[in-house]
Steps between C-alpha positions, in 0.01 A plus 500: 500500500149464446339501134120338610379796341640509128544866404543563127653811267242621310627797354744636328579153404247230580730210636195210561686242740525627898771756620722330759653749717846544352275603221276732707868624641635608140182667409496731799840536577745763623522816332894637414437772701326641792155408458229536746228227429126542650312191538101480597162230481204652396110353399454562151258813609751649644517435905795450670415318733217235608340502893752794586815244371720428184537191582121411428595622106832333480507078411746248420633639134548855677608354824830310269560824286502747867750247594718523202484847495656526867774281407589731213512833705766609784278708675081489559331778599234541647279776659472458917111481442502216310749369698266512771194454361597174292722366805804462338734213578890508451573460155663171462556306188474156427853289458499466101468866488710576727748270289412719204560842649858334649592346140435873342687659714228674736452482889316193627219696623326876346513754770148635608453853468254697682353848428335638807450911511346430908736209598167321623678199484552173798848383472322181629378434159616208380587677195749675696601261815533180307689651169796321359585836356533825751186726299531821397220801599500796309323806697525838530698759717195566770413159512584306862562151523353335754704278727667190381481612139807568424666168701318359212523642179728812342328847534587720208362872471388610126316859513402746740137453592376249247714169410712591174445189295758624219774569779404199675540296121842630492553442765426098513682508126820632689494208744465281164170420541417578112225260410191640706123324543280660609195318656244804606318650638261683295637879611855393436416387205357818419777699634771293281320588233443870569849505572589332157700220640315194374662307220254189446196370663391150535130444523336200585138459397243264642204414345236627755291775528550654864245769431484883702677578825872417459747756371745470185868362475558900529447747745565883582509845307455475112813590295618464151397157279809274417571337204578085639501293179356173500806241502358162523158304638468153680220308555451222729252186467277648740399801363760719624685768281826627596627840297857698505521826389849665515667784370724512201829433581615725291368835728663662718578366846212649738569772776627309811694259290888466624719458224542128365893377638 
């Protein structure tokens, strides 16, 4: 696994010589309960993304963390706009992480999860058609698939006229999917957060200023500040910052959490 970019702790506890990635692994981790994880790029003013695109934010030290962070989790989620709009691929991992997530006991591959309240979605999509894991679309009860959707990927209804994202939590925690990342969009985002589901947030920051016009890491209808304590900060040799912020373990498991077995 790569390590061109050397990506340092600085905080808590300064540790001066590079982080190699079973480092980077223990830092981040998997929580000993149901945990749903949030992950995001942003400029250092604030944008979310650069020419319309995260990608344009995100480099190599990011690029190596996003990747870690999918090994970790067994299910990504994702909202159907971003699935679009970023042209997701299927989510495939390389071998030595696969090898990792088979030595600790986890399936070879995450399972992509989908939250789609129109079910604009072309089972085409590589994302879908060329998955080594049958996806998962959470949508609501009015919501009609269109054809070749479900040959694809597993419908499952969550809420009457809006997409249920506690329901729809539980729901992927029954099926053992307990360690959730969450990779966007911006409304999701929002609507985890509204909803009080969010347990940690990792936020990569690149040093650029990608002044007015693109929106936040957050989107939607304003609700109630959280409390999401700093937990630790990385910084890589190119400028780039890298911050967790997590809950206490010690609170109470959020709504939408199935009980730990």
């Amino acid at each position: 696994m790569s390590v061109e970019t050397p990506i340092r702790r600085i905080w808590p506890t300064p540790a001066t010589p590079p982080l190699d990635d079973a480092e980077l692994t223990a830092l981040y981790g998997r929580a000993d309960r149901p945990h749903l994880r949030v992950n995001f790029v942003a400029s250092v003013d604030g944008a979310v993304t650069l020419d319309g695109y995260s990608a344009g934010l995100s480099g190599a030290p990011d690029k190596r963390v996003f990747g870690l962070l999918r090994m970790l989790c067994d299910g990504l989620l994702v909202a159907a706009g971003t699935l679009r709009h970023e042209g997701y691929r299927a989510v495939r991992l390389s071998g030595p992480r696969r090898a990792w997530r088979r030595a600790h006991g986890l399936a070879e591959y995450p399972t992509l999860v989908v939250v789609s309240g129109s079910l604009d979605l072309d089972p085409a999509q590589a994302a879908f058609a060329d998955a080594p894991v049958r996806p998962i679309v959470l949508a609501h009860a009015g919501a009609a698939p269109p054809p070749g959707l479900t040959d694809v990927a597993e419908l499952v209804r969550c809420g009457t006229d809006r997409v249920d994202l506690a329901a729809g939590l539980a729901e992927l925690r029954r099926r053992g999917l307990g360690q959730v990342l969450c990779e966007g969009g911006p409304h999701l985002f929002g609507a985890l957060t509204a909803a009080d589901l969010v347990d940690e947030l990792c936020l990569t920051v690149a040093p650029l200023l990608a002044g007015p016009g693109p929106g936040r890491i957050t989107a939607g209808h304003a609700g109630t500040p959280r409390d999401l304590p700093l937990r630790h900060v990385l910084a890589a040799d190119d400028g780039v910052l890298m911050l967790r912020h997590a809950r206490d373990a010690t609170e109470p498991t959020p709504a939408g959490a199935a009980p730990t077995a």
